[in-house]
C-alpha positions in Angstrom: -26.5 37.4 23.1 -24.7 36.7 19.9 -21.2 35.3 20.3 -19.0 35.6 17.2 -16.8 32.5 16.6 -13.8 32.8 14.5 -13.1 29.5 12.7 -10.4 28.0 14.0 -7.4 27.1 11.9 -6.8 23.3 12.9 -3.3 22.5 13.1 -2.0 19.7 10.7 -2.1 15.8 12.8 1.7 14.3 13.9 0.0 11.4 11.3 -0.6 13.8 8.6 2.8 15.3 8.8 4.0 11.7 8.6 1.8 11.1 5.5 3.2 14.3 3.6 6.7 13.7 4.5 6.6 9.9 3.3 4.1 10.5 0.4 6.6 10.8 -2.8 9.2 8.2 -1.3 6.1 5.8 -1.2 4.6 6.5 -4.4 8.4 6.2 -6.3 8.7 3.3 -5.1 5.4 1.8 -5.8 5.2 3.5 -9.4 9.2 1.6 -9.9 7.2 -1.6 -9.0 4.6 -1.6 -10.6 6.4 -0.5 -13.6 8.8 -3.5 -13.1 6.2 -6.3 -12.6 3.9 -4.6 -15.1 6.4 -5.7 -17.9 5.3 -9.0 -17.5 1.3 -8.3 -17.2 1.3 -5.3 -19.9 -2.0 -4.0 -18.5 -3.1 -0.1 -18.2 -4.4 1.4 -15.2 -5.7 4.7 -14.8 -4.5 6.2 -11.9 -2.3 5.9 -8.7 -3.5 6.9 -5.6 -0.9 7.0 -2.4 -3.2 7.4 0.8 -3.0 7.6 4.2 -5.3 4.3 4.3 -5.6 2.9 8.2 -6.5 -0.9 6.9 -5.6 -1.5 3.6 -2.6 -1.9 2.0 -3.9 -1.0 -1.7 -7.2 -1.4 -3.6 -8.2 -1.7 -7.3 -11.4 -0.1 -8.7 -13.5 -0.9 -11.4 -12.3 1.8 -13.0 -9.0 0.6 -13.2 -7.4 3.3 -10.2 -5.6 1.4 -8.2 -4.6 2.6 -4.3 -1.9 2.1 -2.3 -1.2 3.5 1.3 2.1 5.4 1.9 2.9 2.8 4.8 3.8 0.4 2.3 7.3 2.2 2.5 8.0 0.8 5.2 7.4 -3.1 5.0 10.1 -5.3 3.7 10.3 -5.3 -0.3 9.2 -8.9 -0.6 5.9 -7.6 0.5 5.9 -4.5 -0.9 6.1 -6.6 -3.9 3.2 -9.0 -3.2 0.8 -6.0 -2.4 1.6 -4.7 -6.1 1.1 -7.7 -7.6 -1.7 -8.7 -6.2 -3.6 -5.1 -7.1 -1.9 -5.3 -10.7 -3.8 -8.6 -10.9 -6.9 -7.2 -9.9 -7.1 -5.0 -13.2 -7.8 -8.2 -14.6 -9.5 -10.0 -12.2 -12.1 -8.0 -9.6 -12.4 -10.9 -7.2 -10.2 -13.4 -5.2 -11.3 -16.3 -7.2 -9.2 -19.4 -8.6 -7.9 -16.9 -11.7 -7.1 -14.5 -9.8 -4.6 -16.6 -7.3 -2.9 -18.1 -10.4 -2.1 -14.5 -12.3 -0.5 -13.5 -8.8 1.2 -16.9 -8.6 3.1 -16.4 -11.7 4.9 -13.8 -10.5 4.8 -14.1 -6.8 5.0 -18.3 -6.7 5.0 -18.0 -2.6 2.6 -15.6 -2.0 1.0 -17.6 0.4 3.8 -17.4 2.6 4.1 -13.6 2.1 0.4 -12.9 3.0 0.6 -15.2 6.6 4.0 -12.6 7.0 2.0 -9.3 6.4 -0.6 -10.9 8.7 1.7 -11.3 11.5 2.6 -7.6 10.5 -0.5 -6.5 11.0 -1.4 -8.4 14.2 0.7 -5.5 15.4 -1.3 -3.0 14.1 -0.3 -0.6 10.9 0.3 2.6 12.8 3.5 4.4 10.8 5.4 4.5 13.8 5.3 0.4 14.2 6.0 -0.1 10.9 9.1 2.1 11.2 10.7 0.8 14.3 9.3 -2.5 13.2 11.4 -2.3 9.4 14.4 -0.6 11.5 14.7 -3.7 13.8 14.4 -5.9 10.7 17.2 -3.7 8.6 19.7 -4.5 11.5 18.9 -8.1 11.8 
């Protein structure tokens, strides 16, 4: 016997509804940044991406599109700061080699320090609701 099926209209995640609410207040925020550090770099990109990304901060192609996640809203601006940076640079550099760590140095001279802290941010994972509580405990502090 044949069964129809109707298609089932699948109801939008908690974590998408996070990623649509947050989307535009990450990518003003990363667009201001980039704008401001790009002043010093004076380099073109092609597009900005702001995903819902469950690893990665941001990424830079070889097409010069550079991605960022939304969750970046809600780490503290030093960091914010780094991740732009460091994908700004790799518009010039494609690799983590010794030229790449100096054109992120001259803008970011401790970035060392700011990767072992988004490290530690990570250790406890990058869901959005961590990162919230996480940059609400900080704000109070």
């Amino acid at each position: 016997m044949w069964r129809l099926y109707r298609k089932r209209r699948r109801r939008a995640s908690s974590v998408t509804k996070h990623y649509l609410q947050h989307k535009e207040n990450a990518r003003e925020l990363i667009l201001t940044r980039l704008h401001y550090y790009n002043q010093h770099y004076g380099l073109e990109w092609k597009r900005v991406a702001i995903r819902n990304q469950r690893s990665c901060w941001g990424s830079c192609t070889s097409l010069k599109n550079l991605n960022f996640s939304y969750k970046m809203l809600f780490l503290p601006d030093e960091l914010v700061d780094y991740i732009i940076v460091h994908e700004l640079c790799h518009l010039i550099e494609l690799n983590h080699g010794r030229d790449f760590w100096a054109l992120v140095e001259v803008q970011i001279p401790d970035y060392k320090d700011r990767i072992k802290k988004l490290k530690q941010i990570e250790q406890g994972g990058m869901s959005a609701s961590y990162l919230e509580k996480l940059k609400t405990t900080t704000l109070m502090k």
